[in-house]
N, C-alpha and C positions, 0 to 999 in steps of 0.2 A: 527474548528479544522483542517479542509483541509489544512486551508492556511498557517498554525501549520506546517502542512506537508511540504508542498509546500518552504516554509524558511526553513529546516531541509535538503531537497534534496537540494537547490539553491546552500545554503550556501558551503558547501564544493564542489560543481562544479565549480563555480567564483573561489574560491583560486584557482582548481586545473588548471582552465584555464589559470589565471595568469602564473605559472608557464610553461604550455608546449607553450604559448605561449613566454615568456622568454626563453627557452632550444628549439622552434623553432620543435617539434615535432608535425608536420600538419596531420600524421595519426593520431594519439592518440586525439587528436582534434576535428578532422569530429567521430573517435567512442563515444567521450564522449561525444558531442553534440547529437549525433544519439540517444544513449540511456539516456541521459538527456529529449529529448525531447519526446521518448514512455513514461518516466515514468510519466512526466507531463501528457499526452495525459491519461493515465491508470488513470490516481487519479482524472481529470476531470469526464471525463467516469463514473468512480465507486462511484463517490461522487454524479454525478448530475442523474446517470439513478436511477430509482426506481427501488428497490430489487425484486420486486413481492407482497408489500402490497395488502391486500386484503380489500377493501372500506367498513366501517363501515355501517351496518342495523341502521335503522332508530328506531329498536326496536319490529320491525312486529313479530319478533319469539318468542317473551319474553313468550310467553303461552306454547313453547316448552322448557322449559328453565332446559327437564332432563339433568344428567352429557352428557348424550352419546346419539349419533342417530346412528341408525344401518343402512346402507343402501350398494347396493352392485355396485363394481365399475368392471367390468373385469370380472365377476362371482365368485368373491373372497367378502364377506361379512365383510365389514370396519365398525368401533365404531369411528364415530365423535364425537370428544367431543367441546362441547358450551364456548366460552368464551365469560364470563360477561360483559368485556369490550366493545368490538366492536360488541356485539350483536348477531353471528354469530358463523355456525357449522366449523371449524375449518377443512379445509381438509387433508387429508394425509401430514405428514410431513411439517407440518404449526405451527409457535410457535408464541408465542408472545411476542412482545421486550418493553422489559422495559423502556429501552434509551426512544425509537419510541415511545411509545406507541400505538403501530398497529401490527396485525396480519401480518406474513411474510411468505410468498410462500418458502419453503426449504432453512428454516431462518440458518441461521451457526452462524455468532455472528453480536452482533452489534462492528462496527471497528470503535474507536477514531481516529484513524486515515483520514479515509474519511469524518466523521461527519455521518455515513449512517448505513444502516442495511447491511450485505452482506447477498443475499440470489438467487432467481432463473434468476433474468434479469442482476446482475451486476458479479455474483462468479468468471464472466471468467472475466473482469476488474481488480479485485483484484487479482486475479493469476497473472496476465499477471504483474499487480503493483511490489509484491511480486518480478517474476522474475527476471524484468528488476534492479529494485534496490540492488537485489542480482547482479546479474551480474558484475552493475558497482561497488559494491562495493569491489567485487574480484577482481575484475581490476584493478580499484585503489589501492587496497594494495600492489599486485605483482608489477604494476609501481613504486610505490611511492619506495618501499623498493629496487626496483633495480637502480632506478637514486639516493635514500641516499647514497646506497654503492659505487655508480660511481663518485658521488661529495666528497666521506670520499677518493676514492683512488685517486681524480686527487690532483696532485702535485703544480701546477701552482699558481706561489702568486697572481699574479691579478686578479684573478677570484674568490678572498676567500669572498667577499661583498657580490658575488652575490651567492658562493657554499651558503654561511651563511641562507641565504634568501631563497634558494629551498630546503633546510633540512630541517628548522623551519618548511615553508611551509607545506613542504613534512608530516613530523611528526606531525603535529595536521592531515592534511585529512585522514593521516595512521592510526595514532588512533580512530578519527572520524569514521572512514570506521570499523575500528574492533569494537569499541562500538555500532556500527548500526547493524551488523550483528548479535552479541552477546542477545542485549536485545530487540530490535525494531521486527527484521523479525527471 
């Protein structure tokens, strides 16, 4: 499913390079490269670190197998409770993912997107995913919808092949960019 992702981000960057590279705009370029390639770096990162799985018992506790084990962590008296599955006392705020099938250290969900659990070792990868894809994807819109308006007001007939070409463009990655926003993040 990563790589699900990974063709999802690609796809509307290539269009949209095409185009600034045609309209010749080298800042907007070195940005959307920039943040092209954190988001890559983010979806790596969160897809390939381990959430905080916590390694299956071998079965040794199966003779403790009540709901709950009381034990005190801080001077504060915590009820673990035992999952069946993986054999083991379930520590504070430890769930277990259905996807995975493994117990997860400050489990949040499992994300189709990365193929992964997000939980204690990747949350701030998936943030950081989250943001960056946010980011470009606001940027992209405000670009796109302000070079439409700039190619609907230029005048000039010989340019109309190519205004034709960075509207079309423009308008699927502008929509792309709003559908992305709207239902994905």
């Amino acid at each position: 499913m990563m790589f699900v992702s990974l063709l999802l981000i690609t796809i509307p960057f290539v269009l949209l390079e095409i185009v600034l590279v045609n309209l010749e705009s080298y800042y907007m370029m070195i940005f959307h490269i920039l943040i092209f390639a954190l988001s890559i770096f983010a979806i790596f990162k969160g897809g390939c670190t381990d959430p905080g799985i916590i390694p299956r018992q071998s079965g040794y506790m199966m003779h403790l197998r009540s709901k709950n084990y009381n034990v005190v962590i801080n001077g504060a008296l915590l009820k673990l409770s035992y999952c069946n599955t993986c054999s083991i006392f379930k520590p504070p705020r430890t769930s277990h993912c259905r996807s995975c099938d493994n117990c997860c250290q400050r489990f949040d969900h499992h994300c189709l997107w990365l193929g992964n659990c997000v939980g204690k070792r990747n949350y701030k990868y998936f943030y950081l995913l989250i943001l960056f894809i946010t980011i470009n994807a606001i940027v992209e819109i405000i670009y796109n919808v302000n070079i439409i308006v700039e190619s609907i007001k230029d005048k000039e007939e010989k340019k109309i092949q190519n205004r034709l070409f960075t509207i079309i463009i423009l308008s699927i990655t502008t929509f792309y960019g709003v559908m992305f926003l709207i239902f994905f993040i």
